[in-house]
FIDOFI-85531 format. One line per 3 residues: number of its first residue (from 1); their letters; for each residue x, y, z of N, C-alpha, C, CB. Coordinates in steps of 0.2 Angstrom, whole numbers, padded with zeros to 4 digits. Glycine has a CB too. Layout:
FIDOFI-85531
NUM> a> X,Y,Z,X,Y,Z,X,Y,Z,X,Y,Z; ...
This chain:
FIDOFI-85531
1> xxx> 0107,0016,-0022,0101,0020,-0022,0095,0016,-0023,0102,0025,-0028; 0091,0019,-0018,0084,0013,-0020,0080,0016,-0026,0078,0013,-0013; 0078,0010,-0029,0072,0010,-0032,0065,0009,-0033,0073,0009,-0034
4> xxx> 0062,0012,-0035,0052,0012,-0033,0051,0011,-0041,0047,0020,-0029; 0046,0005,-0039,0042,0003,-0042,0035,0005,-0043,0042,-0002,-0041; 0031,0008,-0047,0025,0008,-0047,0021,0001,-0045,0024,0012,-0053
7> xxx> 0015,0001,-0039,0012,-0008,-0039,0003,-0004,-0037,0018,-0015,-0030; 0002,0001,-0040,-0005,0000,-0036,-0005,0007,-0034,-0005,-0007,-0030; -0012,0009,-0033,-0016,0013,-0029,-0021,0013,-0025,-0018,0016,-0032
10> xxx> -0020,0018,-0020,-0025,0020,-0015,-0033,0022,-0016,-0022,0025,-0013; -0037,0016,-0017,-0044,0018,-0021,-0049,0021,-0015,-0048,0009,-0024; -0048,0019,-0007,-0051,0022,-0003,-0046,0021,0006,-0058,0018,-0004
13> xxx> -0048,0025,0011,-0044,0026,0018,-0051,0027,0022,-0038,0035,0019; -0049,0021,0028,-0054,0021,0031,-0050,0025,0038,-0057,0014,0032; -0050,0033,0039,-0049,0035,0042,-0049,0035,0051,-0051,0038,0040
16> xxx> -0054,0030,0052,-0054,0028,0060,-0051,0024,0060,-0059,0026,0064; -0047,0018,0058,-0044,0014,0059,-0038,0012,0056,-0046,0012,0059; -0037,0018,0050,-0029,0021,0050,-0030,0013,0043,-0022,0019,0062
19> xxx> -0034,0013,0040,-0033,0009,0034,-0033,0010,0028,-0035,0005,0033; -0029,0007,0023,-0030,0012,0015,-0029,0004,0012,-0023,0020,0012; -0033,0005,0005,-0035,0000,0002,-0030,0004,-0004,-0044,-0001,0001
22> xxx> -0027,-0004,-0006,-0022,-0002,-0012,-0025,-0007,-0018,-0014,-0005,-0011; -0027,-0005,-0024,-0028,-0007,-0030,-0023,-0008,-0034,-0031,-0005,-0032; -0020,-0016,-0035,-0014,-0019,-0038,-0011,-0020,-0042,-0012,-0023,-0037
25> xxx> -0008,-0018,-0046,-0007,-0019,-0053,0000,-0021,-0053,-0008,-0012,-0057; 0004,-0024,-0048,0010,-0028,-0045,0010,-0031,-0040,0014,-0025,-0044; 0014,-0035,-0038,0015,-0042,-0032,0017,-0037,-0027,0023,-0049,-0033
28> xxx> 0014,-0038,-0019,0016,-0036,-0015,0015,-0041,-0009,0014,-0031,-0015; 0019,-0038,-0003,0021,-0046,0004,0022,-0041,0010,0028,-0053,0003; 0020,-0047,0014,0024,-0042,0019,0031,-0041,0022,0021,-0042,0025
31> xxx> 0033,-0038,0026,0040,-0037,0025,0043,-0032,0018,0044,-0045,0025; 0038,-0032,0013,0041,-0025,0007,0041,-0019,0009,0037,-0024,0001; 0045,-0014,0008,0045,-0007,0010,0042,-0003,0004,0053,-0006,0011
34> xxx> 0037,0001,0006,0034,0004,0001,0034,0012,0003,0027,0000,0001; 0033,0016,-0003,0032,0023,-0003,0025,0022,-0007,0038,0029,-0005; 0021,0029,-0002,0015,0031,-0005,0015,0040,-0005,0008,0027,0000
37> xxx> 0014,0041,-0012,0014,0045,-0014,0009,0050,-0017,0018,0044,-0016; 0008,0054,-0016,0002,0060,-0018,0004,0068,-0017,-0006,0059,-0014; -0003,0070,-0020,-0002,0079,-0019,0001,0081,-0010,-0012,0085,-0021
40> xxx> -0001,0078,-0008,0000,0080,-0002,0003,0075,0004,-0005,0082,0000; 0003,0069,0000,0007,0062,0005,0012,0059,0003,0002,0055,0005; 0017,0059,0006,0024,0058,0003,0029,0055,0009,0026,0066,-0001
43> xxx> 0027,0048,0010,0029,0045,0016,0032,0036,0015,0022,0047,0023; 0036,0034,0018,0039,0027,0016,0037,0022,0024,0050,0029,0013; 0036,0015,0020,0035,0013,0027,0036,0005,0028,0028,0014,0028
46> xxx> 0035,0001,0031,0037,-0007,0028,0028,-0010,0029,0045,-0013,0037; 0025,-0016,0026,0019,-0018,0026,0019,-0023,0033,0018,-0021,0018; 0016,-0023,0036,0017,-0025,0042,0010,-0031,0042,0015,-0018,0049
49> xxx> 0007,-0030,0040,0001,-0035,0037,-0003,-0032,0033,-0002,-0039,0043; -0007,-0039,0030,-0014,-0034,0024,-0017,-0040,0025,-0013,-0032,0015; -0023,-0037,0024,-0029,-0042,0022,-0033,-0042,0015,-0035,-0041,0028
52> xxx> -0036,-0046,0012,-0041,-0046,0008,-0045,-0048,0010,-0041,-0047,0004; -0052,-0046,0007,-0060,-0050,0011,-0056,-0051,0016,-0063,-0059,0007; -0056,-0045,0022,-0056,-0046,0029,-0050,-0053,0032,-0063,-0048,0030
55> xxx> -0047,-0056,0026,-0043,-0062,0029,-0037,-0058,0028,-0044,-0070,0025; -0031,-0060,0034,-0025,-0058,0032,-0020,-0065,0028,-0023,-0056,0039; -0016,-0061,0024,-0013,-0065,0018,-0005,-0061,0020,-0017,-0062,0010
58> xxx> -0001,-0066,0018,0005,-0063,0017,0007,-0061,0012,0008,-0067,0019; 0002,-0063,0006,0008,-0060,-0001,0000,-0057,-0006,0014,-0069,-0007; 0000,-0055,-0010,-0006,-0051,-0013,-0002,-0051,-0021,-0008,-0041,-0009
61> xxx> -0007,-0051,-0025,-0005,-0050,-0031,-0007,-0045,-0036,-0007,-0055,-0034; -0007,-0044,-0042,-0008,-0039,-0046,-0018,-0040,-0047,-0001,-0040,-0053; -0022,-0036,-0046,-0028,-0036,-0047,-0031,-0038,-0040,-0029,-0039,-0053
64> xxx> -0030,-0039,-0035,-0032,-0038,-0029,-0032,-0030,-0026,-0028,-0041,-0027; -0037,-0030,-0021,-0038,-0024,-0014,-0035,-0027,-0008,-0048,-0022,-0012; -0031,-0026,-0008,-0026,-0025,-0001,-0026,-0020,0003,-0020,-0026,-0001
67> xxx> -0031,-0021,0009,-0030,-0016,0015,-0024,-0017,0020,-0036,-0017,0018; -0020,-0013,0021,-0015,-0012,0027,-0016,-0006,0029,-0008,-0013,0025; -0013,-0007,0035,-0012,0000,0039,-0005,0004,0037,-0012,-0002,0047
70> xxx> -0009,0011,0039,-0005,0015,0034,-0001,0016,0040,-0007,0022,0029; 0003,0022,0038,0007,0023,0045,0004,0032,0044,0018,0021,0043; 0002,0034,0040,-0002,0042,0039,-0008,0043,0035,0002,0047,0034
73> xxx> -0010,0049,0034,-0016,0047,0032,-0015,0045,0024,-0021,0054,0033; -0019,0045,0019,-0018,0043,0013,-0025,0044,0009,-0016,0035,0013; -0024,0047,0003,-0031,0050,-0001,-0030,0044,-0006,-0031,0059,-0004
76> xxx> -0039,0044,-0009,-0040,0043,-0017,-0033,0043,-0020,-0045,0049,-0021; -0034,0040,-0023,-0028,0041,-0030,-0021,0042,-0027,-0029,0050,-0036; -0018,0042,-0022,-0011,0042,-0020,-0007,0037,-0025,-0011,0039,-0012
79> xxx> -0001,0038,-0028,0001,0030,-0030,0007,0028,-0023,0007,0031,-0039; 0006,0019,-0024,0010,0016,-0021,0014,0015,-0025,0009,0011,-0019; 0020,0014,-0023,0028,0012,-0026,0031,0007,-0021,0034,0019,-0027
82> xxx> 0033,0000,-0024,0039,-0004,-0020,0046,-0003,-0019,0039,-0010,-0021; 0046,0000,-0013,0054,0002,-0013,0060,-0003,-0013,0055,0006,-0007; 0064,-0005,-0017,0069,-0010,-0016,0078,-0006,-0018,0066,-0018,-0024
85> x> 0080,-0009,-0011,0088,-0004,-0011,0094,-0006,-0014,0091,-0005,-0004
């Protein structure tokens, strides 16, 4: 059975370009499978790339804003969870 980790929230979604800013309070990379969750978002996806300050990074740490593309829309306050099987 998988499990999820709480690693961070959805502090803002820049809607034209399909991007949401996570606020970290866990390690994340790409290639991790993550679910983002809320009142009305409730979808699972792998991280395909993220940037901070506009530079793309492969791994992000706990107290960073990592933008990536979502795969749906995503509100305020959504929580992320790192899904591990």
């Amino acid at each position: 059975m998988a499990e999820e980790k709480l690693i961070g929230k959805i502090t803002h979604y820049f809607g034209n370009i399909g991007v949401g800013v996570i606020e970290l309070s866990g390690a994340l990379k790409v290639g991790d499978k993550i679910r983002i969750k809320g009142g009305t978002t409730d979808f699972e996806q792998v991280v395909d790339s993220m940037q901070v300050e506009h530079q793309n990074i492969d791994a992000a740490k706990a107290g960073d804003a990592a933008g990536l593309k979502v795969a749906d829309k995503v509100r305020t306050g959504d929580e992320v969870y790192q899904v591990t099987e």
